[in-house]
C-alpha positions as CSV (number, residue, x, y, z in Angstrom):
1,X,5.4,12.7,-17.6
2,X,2.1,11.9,-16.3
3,X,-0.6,12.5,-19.0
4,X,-3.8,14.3,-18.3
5,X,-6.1,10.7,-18.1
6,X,-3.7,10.1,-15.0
7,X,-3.0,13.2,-13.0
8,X,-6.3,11.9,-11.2
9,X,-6.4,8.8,-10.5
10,X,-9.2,6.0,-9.4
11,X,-8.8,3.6,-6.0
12,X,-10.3,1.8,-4.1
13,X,-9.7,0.4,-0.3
14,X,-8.9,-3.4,0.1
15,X,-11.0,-4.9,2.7
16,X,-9.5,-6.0,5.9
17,X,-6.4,-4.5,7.8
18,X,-2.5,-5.1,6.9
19,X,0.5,-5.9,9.0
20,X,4.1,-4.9,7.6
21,X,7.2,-7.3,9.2
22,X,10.4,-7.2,9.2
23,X,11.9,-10.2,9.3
24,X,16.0,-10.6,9.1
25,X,17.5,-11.3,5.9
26,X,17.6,-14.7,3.9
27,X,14.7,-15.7,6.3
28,X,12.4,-18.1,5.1
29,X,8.9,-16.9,4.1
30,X,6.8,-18.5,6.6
31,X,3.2,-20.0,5.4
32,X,1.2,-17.4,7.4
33,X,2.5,-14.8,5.0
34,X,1.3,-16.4,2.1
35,X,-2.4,-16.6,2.4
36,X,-5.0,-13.8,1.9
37,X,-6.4,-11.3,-0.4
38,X,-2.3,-9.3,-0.5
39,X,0.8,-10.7,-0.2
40,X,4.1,-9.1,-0.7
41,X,7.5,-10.4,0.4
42,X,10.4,-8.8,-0.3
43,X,14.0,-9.3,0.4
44,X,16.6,-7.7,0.0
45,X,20.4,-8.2,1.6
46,X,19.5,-6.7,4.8
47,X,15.8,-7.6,5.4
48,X,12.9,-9.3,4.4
49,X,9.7,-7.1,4.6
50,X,6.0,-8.6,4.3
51,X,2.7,-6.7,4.1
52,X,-0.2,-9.7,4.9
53,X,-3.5,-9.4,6.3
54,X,-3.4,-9.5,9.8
55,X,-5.7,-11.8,10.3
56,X,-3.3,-14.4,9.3
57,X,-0.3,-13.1,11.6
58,X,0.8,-15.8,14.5
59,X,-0.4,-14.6,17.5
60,X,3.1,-14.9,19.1
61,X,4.4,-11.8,16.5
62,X,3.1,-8.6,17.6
63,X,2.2,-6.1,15.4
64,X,3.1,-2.4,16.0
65,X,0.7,-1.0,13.6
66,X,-2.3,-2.1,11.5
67,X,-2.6,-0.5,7.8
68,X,-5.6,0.2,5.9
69,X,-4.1,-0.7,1.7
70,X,-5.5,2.0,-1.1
71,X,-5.1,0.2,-4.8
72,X,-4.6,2.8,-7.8
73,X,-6.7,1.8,-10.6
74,X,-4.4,0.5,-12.8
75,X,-2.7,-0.8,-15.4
76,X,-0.3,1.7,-15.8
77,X,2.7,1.0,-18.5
78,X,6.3,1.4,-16.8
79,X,6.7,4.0,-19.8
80,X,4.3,6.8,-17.4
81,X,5.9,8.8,-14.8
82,X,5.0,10.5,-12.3
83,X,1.3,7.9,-11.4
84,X,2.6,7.3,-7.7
85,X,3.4,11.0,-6.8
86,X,0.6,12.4,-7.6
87,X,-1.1,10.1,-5.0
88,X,1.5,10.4,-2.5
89,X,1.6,14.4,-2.7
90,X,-1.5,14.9,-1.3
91,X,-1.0,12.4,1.7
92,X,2.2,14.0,2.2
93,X,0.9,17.1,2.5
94,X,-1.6,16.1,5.0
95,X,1.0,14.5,7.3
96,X,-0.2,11.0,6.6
97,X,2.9,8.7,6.8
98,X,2.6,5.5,4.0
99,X,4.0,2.2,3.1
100,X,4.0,1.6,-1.1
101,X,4.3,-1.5,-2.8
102,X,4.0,-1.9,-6.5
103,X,3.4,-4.4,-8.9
104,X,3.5,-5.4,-12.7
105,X,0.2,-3.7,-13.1
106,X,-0.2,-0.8,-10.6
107,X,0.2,0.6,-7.1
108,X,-0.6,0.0,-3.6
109,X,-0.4,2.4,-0.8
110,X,-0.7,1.2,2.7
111,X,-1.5,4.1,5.2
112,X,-2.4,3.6,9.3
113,X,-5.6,2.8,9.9
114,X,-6.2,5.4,12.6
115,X,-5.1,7.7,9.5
116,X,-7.3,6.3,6.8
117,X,-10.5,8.8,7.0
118,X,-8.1,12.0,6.6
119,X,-6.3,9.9,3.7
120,X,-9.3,9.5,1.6
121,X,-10.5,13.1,2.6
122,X,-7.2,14.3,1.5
123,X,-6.9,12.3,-2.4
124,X,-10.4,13.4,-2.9
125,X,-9.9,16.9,-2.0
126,X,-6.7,16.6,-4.7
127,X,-9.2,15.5,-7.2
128,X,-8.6,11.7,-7.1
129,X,-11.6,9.3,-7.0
130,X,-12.7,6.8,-5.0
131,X,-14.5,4.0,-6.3
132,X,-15.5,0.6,-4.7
């Protein structure tokens, strides 16, 4: 269960706007998606999915949607429950559709850019902080 020191959490915003492709499975990870401040490939047996910069996408791939990428302030131990849904309540309740990608040491949430204002303004409002 989520302790009290978690309930509200600390992020930040990463700088720069985020792509998310889809590429088809057992594809090879193409250079472009290597580079930048966030990389994450993942693959899977019926996809391979890739949140980048999107400064660094190809200009023949178009992108449907740019992402604005919140970072909880981590580390949080795999033993705590319950980090990652106190941050997604509020933006669910707020209608604000996300992307989540976790690693080792904490969580990233990935929400439109067009959305990002009412995102904030809705984790502050649940008592969450941003920092920078």
């Amino acid at each position: 269960m989520l302790d009290n020191e978690h309930r509200w959490l600390k992020f930040s915003v990463l700088p720069g706007e985020f792509c998310v492709i889809q590429m088809p499975p057992k594809s090879n990870t193409p250079g472009w998606a290597l580079t930048g401040s966030f990389i994450s490939v993942t693959g899977t047996a019926e996809e391979l999915s890739i949140v980048c910069e999107s400064r660094n996408l190809p200009a023949e791939l178009e992108v449907r949607e740019l992402w604005t990428g919140l970072k909880l302030q981590g580390p949080f131990a795999f033993t705590e429950t319950g980090v990652l849904a106190s941050f997604l309540e509020p933006l669910a309740r707020a209608g604000i559709p996300i992307f989540a990608v976790s690693t080792y040491d904490t969580d990233y949430v990935f929400v439109k850019v067009d959305t990002t204002k009412r995102a904030v303004k809705a984790l502050e409002s649940s008592g969450h902080t941003l920092i920078s």
